[in-house]
C-alpha positions as CSV (number, residue, x, y, z in Angstrom):
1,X,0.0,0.0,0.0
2,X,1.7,3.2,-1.3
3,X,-0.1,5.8,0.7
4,X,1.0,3.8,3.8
5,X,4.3,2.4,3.5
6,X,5.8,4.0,0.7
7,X,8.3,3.0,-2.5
8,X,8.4,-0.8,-1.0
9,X,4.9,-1.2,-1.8
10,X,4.9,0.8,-5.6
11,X,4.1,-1.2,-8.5
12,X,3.8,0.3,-11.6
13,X,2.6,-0.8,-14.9
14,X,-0.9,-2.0,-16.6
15,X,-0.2,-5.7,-16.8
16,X,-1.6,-6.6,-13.5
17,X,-4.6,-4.3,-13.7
18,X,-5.4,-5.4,-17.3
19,X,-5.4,-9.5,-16.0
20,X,-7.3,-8.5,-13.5
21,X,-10.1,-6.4,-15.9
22,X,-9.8,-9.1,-18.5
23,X,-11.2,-11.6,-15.6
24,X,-13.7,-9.6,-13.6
25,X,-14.8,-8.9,-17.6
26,X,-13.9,-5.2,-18.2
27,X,-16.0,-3.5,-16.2
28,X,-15.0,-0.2,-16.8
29,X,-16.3,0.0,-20.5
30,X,-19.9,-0.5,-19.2
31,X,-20.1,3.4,-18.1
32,X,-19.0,6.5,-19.1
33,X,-15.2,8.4,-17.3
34,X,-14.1,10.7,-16.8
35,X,-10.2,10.4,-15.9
36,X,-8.4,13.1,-13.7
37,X,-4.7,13.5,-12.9
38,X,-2.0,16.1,-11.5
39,X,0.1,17.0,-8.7
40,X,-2.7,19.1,-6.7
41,X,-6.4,20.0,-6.6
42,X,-7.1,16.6,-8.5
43,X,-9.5,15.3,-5.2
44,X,-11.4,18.3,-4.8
45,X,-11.7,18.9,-8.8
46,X,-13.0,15.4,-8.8
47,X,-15.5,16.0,-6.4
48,X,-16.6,19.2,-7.6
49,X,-17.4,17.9,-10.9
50,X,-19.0,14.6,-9.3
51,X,-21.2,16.9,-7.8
52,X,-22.1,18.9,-10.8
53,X,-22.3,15.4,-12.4
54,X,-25.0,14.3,-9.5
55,X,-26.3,17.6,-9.6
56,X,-27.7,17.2,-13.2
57,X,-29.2,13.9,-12.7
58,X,-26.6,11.9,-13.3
59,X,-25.7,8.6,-11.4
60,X,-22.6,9.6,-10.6
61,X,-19.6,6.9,-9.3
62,X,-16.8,8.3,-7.9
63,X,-12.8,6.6,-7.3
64,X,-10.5,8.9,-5.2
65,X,-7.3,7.9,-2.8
66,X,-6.3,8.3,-0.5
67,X,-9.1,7.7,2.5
68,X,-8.9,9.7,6.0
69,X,-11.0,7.8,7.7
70,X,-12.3,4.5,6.5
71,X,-11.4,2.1,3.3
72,X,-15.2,2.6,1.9
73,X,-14.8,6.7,1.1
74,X,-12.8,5.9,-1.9
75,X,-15.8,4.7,-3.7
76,X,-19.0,6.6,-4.2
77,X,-22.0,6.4,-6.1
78,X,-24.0,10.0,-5.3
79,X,-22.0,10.8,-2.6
80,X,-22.5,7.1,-0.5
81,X,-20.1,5.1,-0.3
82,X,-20.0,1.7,-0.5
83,X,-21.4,-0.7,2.0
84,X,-18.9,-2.7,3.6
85,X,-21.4,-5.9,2.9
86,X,-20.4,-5.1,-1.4
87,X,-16.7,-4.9,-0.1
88,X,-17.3,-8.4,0.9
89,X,-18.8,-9.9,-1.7
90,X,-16.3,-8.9,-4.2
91,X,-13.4,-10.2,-1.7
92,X,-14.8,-13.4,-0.9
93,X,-15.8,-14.1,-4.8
94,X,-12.3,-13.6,-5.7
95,X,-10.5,-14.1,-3.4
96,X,-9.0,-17.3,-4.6
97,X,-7.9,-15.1,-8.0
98,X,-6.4,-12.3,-6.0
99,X,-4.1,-14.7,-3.9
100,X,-3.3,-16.3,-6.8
101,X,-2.1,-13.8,-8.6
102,X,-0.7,-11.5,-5.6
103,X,-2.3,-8.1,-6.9
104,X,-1.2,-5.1,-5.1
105,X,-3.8,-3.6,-2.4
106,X,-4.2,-0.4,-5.0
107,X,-4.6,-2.4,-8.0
108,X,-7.7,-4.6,-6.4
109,X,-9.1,-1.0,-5.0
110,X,-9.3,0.4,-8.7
111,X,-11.0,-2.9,-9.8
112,X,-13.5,-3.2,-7.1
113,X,-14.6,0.7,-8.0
114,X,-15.1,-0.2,-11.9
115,X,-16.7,-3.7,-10.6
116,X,-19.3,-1.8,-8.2
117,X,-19.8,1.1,-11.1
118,X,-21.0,-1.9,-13.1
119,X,-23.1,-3.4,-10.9
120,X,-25.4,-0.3,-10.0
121,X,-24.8,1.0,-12.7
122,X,-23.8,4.2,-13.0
123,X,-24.1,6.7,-15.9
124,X,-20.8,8.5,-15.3
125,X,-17.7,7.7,-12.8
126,X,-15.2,10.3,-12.1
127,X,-11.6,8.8,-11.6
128,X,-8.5,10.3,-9.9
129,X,-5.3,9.0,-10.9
130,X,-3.6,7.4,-7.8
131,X,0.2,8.4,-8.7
132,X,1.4,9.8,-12.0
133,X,-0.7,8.8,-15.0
134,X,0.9,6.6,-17.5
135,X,1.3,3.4,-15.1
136,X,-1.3,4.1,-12.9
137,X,-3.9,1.0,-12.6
138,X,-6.9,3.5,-13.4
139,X,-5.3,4.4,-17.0
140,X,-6.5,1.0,-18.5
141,X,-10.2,3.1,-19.1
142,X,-10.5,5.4,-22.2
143,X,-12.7,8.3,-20.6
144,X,-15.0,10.3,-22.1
145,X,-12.5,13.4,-21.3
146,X,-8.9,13.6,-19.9
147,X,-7.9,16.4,-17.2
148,X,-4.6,17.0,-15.8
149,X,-4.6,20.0,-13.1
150,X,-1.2,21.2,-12.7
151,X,2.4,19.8,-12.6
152,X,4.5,19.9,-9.5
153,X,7.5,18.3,-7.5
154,X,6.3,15.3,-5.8
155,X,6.6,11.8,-6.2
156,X,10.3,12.4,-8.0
157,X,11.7,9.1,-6.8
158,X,9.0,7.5,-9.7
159,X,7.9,10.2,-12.1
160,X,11.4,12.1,-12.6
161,X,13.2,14.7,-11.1
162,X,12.4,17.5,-13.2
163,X,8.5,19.0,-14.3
164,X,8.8,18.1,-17.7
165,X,9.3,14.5,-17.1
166,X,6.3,14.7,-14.3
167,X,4.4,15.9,-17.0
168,X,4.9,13.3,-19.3
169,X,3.9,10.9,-16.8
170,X,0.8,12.9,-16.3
171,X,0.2,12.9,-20.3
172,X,0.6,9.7,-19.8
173,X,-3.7,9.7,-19.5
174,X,-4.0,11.4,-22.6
175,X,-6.0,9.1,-25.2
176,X,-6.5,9.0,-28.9
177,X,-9.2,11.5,-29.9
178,X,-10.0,11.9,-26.5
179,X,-10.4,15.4,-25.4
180,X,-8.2,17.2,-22.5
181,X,-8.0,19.7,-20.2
182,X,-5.1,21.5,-19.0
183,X,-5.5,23.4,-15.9
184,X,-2.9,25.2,-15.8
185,X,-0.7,26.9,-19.0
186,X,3.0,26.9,-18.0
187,X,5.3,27.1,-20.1
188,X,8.0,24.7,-18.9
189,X,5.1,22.0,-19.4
190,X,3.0,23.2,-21.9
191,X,5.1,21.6,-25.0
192,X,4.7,18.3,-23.5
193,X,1.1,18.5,-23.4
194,X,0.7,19.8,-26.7
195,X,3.1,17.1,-28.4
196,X,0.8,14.3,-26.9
197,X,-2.4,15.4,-28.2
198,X,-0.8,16.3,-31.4
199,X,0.3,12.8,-31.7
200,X,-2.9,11.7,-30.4
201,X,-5.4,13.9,-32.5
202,X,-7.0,14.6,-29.1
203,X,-8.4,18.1,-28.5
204,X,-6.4,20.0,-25.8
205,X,-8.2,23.1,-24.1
206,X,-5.8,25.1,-21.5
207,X,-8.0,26.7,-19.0
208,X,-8.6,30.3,-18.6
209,X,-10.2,32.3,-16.1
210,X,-14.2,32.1,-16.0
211,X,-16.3,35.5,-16.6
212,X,-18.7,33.9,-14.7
213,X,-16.9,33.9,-11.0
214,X,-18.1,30.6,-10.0
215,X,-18.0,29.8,-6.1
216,X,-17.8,26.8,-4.2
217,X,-18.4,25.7,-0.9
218,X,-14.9,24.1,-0.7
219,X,-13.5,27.4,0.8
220,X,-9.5,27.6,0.4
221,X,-8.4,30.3,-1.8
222,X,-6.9,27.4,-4.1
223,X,-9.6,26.2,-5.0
224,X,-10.4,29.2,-7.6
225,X,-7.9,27.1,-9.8
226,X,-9.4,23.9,-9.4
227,X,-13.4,25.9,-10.1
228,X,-12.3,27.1,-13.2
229,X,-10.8,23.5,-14.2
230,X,-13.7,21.9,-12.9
231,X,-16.1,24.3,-14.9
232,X,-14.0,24.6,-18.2
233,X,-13.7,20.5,-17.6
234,X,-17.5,20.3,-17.7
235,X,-18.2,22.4,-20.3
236,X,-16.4,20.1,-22.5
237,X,-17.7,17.3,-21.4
238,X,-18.9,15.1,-25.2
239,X,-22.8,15.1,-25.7
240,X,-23.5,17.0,-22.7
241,X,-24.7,20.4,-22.2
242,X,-24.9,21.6,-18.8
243,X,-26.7,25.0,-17.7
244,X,-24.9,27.2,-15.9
245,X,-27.4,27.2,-12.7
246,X,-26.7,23.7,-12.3
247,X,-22.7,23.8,-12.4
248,X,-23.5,26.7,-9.7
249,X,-25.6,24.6,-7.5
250,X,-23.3,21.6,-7.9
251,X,-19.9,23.5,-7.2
252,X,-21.6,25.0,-3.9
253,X,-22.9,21.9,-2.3
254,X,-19.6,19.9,-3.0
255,X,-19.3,18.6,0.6
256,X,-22.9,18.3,1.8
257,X,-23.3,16.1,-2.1
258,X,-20.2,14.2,-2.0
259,X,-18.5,14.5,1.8
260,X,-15.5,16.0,1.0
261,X,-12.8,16.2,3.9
262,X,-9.6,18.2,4.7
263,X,-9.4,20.8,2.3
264,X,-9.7,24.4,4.4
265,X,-12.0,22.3,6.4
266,X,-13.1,24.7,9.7
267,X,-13.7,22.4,12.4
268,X,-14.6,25.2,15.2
269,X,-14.2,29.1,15.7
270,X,-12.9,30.0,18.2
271,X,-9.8,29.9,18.3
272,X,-10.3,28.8,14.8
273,X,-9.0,25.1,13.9
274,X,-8.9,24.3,10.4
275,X,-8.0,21.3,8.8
276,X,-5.8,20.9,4.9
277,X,-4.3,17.9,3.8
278,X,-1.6,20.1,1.7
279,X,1.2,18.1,2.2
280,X,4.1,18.9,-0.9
281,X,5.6,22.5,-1.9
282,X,3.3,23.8,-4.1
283,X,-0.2,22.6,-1.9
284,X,1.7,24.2,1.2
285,X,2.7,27.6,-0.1
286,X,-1.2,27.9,-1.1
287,X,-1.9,27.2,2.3
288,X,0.4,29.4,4.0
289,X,-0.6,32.7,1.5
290,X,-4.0,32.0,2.4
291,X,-3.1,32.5,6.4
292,X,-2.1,36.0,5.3
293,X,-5.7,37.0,4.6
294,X,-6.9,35.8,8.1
295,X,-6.5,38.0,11.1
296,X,-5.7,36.2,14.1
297,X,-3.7,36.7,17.5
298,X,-1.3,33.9,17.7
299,X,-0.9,30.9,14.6
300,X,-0.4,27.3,16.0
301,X,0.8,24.9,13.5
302,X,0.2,21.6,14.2
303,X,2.2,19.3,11.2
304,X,3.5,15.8,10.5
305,X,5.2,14.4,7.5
306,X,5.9,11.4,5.4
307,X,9.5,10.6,4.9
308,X,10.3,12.1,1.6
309,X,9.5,15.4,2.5
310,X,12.3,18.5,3.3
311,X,11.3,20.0,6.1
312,X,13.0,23.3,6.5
313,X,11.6,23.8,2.8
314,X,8.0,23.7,3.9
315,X,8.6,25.0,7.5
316,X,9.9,28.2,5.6
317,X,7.3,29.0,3.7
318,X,4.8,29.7,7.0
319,X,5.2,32.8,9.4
320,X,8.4,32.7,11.8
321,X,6.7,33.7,14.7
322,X,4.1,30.4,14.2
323,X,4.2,28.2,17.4
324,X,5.0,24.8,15.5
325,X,3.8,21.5,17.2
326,X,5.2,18.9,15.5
327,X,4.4,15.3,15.8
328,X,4.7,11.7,13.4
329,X,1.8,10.8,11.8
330,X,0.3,7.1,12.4
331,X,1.5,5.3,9.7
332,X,4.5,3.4,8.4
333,X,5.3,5.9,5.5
334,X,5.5,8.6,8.2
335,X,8.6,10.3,9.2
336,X,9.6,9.8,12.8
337,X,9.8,12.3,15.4
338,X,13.4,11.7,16.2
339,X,14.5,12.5,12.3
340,X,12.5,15.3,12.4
341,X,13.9,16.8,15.5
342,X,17.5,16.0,14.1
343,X,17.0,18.0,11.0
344,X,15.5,21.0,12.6
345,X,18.3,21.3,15.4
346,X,19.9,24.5,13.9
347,X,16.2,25.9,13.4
348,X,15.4,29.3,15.1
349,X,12.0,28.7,14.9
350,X,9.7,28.2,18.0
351,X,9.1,24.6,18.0
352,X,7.6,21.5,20.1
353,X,7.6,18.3,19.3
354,X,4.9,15.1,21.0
355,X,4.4,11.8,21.0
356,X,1.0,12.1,18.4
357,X,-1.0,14.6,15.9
358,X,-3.7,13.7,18.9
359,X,-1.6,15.1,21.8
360,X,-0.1,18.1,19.7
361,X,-3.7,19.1,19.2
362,X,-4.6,18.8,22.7
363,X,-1.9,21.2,23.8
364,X,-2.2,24.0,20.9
365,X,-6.1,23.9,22.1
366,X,-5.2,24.6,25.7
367,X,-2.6,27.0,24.8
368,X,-4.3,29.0,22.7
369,X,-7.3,31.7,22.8
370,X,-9.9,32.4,21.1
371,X,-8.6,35.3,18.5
372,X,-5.6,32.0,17.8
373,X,-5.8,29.9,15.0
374,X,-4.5,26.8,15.2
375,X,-3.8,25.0,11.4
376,X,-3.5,21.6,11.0
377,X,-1.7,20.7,8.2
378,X,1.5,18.5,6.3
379,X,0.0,15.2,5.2
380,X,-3.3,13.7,4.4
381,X,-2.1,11.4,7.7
382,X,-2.1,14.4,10.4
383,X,-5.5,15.5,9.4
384,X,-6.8,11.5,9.1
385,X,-5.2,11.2,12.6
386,X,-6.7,14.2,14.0
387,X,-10.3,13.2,12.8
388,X,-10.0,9.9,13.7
389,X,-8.7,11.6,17.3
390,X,-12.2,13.5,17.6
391,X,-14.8,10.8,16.3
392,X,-13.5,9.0,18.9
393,X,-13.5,11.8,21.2
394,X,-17.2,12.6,20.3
């Protein structure tokens, strides 16, 4: 499992996935895709346009990764996810197969989403890649439209080192005659994108900036990039023509239609504690520009991080003067207190470090007062931990 324990658990390639679609009998091609990569914004352009999608009338399937909370959010039809009972069912029926043939835990996800699709049949299903785009098990579908958000530094040790390679992985979803958006027009990327659709006689559209200032209810300043990909994504969408009041209506009810979590998510106000699951360069300096449009007394800054990650690269990009509380994550991937201490030693920043995301919370709560905010923030882990921390509590 990538998301947990990191490269030791990376497969790529199609071969796998494609054995396993060829047995379960290609579900995929029994419903309409719509296939969504890039660095950031891919989950909560996904679920804005699943929304729209559901919105409009559509049955509407949805595939994300990672989960904060429980296996069963990764997989959606109209914003419920699937029962734990249809979980079963498609274990125990193959279970023989899978052991067999030792698929990875990622691989068997993406199958049992196209396998569930199938069986209740959805109209469309809205699929984020999992990690890069060319090898990912999701790129065996041919969509109804490609969209690829941005290109940024993450995942180097298995995309590349450099954006242009990134973005070939990326273009990697692009298929023949297939149109594709381009969220973002930069120009270190841009030829990449337009040599693969050349090649591929599929129709690129860069986005540009809306006239009509859609809104959402996903609230992070960020997300006026991922509105206008969503919106520009949807207004390209084959056969389809979707009025304008229902993009608006589906674009504001994103969380109550599809229960989004951890993006700018305010959890209480006062102090105010929000929650973001930025967690890489780009998604972090986003978070931290948004901070200075909040007024607030004192900033607590509760973070974790997996084990890739340079820290004094993303602890510079927030305010000096932030109290930082910073804690390990639960999971294997995560980066453990004691290296995270040894690389900050020199640092002249005012920071704390505890046991758990839990008891780091506990303290910046105590400590602070109601004109604080306290930001909790680094990895999809710390905010998992810290939800999974107050259901409990509650």
């Amino acid at each position: 499992m990538y998301q947990r324990q990191g490269a030791s658990a990376y497969r790529s390639g199609l071969d796998s996935i494609k054995r396993l679609d060829t047995y379960l009998g290609h579900p995929h091609k029994s419903f309409k895709s719509i296939h969504i990569a890039g660095t950031n914004g891919k989950g909560s352009t996904s679920h804005m346009i699943a929304s729209v999608m559901q919105t409009a009338g559509y049955k509407t399937g949805l595939y994300t990764s990672p989960h904060l909370l429980d296996f069963k959010e990764r997989i959606k039809v109209n914003g419920e996810e699937i029962s734990s009972k249809e979980v079963i069912i498609f274990i125990d029926s193959n279970k023989a197969y899978f052991e067999k043939e030792s698929f990875t835990f990622f691989e068997m996800s993406v199958a049992l989403a196209f396998w569930y699709f199938r069986k209740v049949e959805v109209d469309y299903a809205v699929i984020e890649v999992g990690l890069g785009g060319r090898l990912d098990a999701t790129n065996i579908i041919t969509p109804v439209l490609s969209i690829i958000t941005n290109i940024g530094l993450d995942h180097t040790q298995f995309l590349g080192k450099t954006r242009v390679k990134i973005a070939f992985e990326k273009a990697g979803i692009i298929k023949n005659e297939i149109p594709v958006i381009i969220g973002e027009n930069d120009i270190k990327t841009k030829d990449v994108f337009l040599n693969k659709s050349k090649k591929l006689n599929a129709p690129l559209h860069f986005v540009k900036k809306n006239p009509m200032n859609f809104t959402s209810d996903l609230k992070g300043f960020y997300q006026t990039k991922n509105i206008q990909t969503a919106v520009t994504a949807l207004n390209h969408l084959p056969d389809i023509n979707l009025d304008n009041s229902i993009i608006k209506n589906g674009l504001n009810r994103v969380v109550e239609n599809t229960g989004l979590k951890g993006r700018w998510q305010v959890i209480r106000n006062a102090p105010k504690i929000i929650l973001d699951i930025g967690h890489n360069k780009e998604a972090l300096r986003l978070v931290s520009n948004q901070l200075n449009e909040i007024s607030y007394n004192k900033l607590y800054l509760i973070m974790g991080f997996t084990q890739e990650r340079e820290i004094n690269s993303l602890l510079s990009l927030f305010p000096k003067e932030a109290n930082f509380y910073l804690s390990s994550p639960n999971v294997e991937r995560a980066m453990p207190v004691s290296i995270v201490k040894a690389s900050l030693k020199s640092s002249i920043l005012k920071i704390n470090y505890f046991k758990s995301i839990s008891r780091a919370y506990q303290v910046a709560l105590s400590n602070s007062k109601e004109d604080d905010l306290v930001l909790v923030t680094g990895s999809t882990f710390v905010v998992a931990d810290l939800l999974k921390y107050l259901e409990i509590k509650n």
